[in-house]
N, C-alpha and C positions, 0 to 999 in steps of 0.2 A: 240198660241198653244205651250203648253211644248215639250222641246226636248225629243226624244227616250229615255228610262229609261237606256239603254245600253250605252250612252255617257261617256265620262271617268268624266268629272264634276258630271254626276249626281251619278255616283255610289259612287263616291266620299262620296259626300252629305248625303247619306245611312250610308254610313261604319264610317266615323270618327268618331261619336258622340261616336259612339261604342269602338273603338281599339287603337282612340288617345289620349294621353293624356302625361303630364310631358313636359319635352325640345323634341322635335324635329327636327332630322336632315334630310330636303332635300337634297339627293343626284341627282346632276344634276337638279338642280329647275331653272335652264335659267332664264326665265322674273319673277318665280317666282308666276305663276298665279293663283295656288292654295291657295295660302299664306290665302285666306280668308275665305276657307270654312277650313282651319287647329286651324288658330288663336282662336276663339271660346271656343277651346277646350283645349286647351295649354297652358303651362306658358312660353315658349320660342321656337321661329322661327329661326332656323339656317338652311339660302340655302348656299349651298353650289355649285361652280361648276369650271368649268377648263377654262371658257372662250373661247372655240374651237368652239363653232358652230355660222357660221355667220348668221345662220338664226335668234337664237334667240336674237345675240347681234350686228342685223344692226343697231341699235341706240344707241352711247355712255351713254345714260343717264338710259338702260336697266342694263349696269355691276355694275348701282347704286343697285339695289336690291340682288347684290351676299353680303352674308355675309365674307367666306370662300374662297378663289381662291384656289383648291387645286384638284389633281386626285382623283378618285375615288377609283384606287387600291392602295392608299397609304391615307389613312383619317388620315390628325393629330390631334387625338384625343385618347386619354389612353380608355383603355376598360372598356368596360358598362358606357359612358358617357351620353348616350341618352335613355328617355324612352319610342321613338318611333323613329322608321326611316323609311322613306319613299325613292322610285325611283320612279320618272312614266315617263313611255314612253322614257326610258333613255337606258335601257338594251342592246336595240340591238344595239347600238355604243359603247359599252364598247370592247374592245380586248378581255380581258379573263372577264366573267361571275360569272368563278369560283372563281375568288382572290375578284370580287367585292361583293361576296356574303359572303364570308368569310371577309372582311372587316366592312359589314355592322352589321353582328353578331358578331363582335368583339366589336366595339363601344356601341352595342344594352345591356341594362339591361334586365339579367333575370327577364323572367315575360311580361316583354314588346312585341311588337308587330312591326313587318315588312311589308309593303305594297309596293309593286313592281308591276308595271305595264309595260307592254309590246305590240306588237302586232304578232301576228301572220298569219294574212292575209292583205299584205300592199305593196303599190309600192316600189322599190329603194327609201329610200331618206336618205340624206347625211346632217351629222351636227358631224361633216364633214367627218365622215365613216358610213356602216353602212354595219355590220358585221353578224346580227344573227335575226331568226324568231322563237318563244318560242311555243314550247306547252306545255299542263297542265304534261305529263310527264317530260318536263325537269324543269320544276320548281320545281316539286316535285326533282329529281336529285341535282339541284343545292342547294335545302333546308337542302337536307339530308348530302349533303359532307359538309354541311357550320355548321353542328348542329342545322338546325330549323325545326320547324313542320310545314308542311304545314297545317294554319287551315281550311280555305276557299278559293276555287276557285271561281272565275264571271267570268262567258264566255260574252264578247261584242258582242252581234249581235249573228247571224247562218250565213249559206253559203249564204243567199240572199239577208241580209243584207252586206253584206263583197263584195257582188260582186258592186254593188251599189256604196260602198265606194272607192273601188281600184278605180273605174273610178271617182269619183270625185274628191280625193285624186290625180289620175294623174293629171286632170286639172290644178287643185292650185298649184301643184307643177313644170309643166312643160308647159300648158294652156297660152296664152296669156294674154294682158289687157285685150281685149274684150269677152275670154270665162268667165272670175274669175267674171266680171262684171256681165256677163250673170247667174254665177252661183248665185251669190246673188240676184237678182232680183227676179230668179226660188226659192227662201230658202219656200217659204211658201205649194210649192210643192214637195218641196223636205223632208219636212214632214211628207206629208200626205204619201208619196209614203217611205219612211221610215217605219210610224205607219204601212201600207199592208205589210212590205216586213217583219216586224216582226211576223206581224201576221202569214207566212207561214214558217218561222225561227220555229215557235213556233209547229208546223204539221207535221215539217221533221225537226228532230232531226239529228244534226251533230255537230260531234268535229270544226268544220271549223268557227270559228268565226271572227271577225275584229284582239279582241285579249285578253287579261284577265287583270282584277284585282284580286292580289293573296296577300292572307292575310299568313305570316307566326308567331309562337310565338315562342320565347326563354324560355324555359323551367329550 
C-alpha cells in the first residue's frame, strides 16, 4: 500500500518535476535522502550541511554525502549561483530563519524557485537544537523580508493526522528497542489508520497540520 500523499517524500515526488531544475543547492540535506527524487531533474546536486546533527551523521560514512561543510547563515557562494534551492525539515534548527532565508535568496537566481520544508505540529527533537515551529503566515513573513514570493503552500496532514504522528514521532524518538520494533511490525496498520485519519483531516478543515511544503520564486 502507498504511503499518505501528505508525506514529505511524496510531495516531493509531485512538486520537483515542476519547480526544479538547473544546479541545486541542498541546504541542510544530512544523509542527503532526497538526492534521488532531485537528481532526475537537475544538472547538478550540491548538499550542503554543517555537520551538527548527530542523528543524521551517527555513521562516519553518512558525512560522505555532504558536498559543502558550511552554515547556513553564511553560504559560500556569490549571488544567484543556484537555479534552485532547497531546505527540508531543517528550518526549525536554524538560530535565526531570517538571515537563513535571506541567505538562501541571495545564492537563489532570478526566476528560480525555493522549497523549504518545515513542521509545525511535532515533538521536541534536537539535531542538535531545535528552535522554532512555522506556520503558513510565517513563511509567507520570512519570504517577504527575504524578497521571495511565496507561490504555493502544502499543508502535511490536518489536526488528526498530526496527532497520530506527535505520538509516533515521540516513540522513535524517545520509545525504546522494543516500542520502535513494535512500531514497524504495526506499519501496515499504521497505514490504513493514516489513509482514515486523512479521510477526517479532509471533513474538518484546520490550519493544524504535521507541517508544510512551501514553494517560494525569486522574481
Amino acid at each position: 500500500m502507498n504511503p499518505p500523499a501528505f508525506y514529505t517524500r511524496e510531495v516531493l515526488k509531485r512538486i520537483v518535476p515542476q519547480y526544479c531544475s538547473g544546479r541545486l543547492l541542498d541546504v541542510g540535506a544530512g544523509r542527503a535522502k532526497y538526492h534521488e527524487i532531485f537528481s532526475p531533474h537537475i544538472s547538478e546536486y550540491v548538499a550542503l550541511d554543517d555537520l551538527s546533527s548527530a542523528i543524521q551523521f551517527r555513521k562516519e560514512a553518512s558525512k560522505k554525502m555532504v558536498s559543502v561543510v558550511a552554515d547556513a547563515l553564511a553560504l559560500p557562494f556569490q549571488n544567484e549561483s543556484f537555479d534552485t534551492v532547497c531546505s527540508i525539515k531543517v528550518l526549525e534548527h536554524i538560530e535565526d530563519p531570517f538571515l537563513a532565508f535571506k541567505e538562501m535568496a541571495r545564492v537563489l537566481k532570478r526566476g528560480g524557485y525555493c522549497i523549504v520544508s518545515s513542521d509545525w505540529m511535532t515533538p521536541y527533537h534536537q539535531e542538535p537544537k531545535h528552535y522554532w515551529h512555522f506556520s503558513e503566515d510565517a513563511y509567507e513573513l520570512l519570504g517577504t523580508k527575504a524578497g521571495l514570493l511565496m507561490r504555493e503552500t502544502i499543508q502535511q496532514g490536518g489536526v488528526f493526522s498530526s496527532l497520530l504522528y506527535i505520538q509516533i514521532r515521540t516513540i522513535e524518538l524517545h520509545g525504546g528497542k522494543f516500542l520502535r520494533k513494535l512500531l514497524v511490525a504495526l506499519q501496515p496498520v499504521k497505514v490504513v489508520i493514516e489513509r482514515f485519519l486523512s479521510l477526517m483531516d479532509r471533513l474538518v478543515k484546520s490550519k493544524d497540520g504535521i507541517g508544510h511544503v512551501v514553494i517560494f520564486h525569486k522574481l
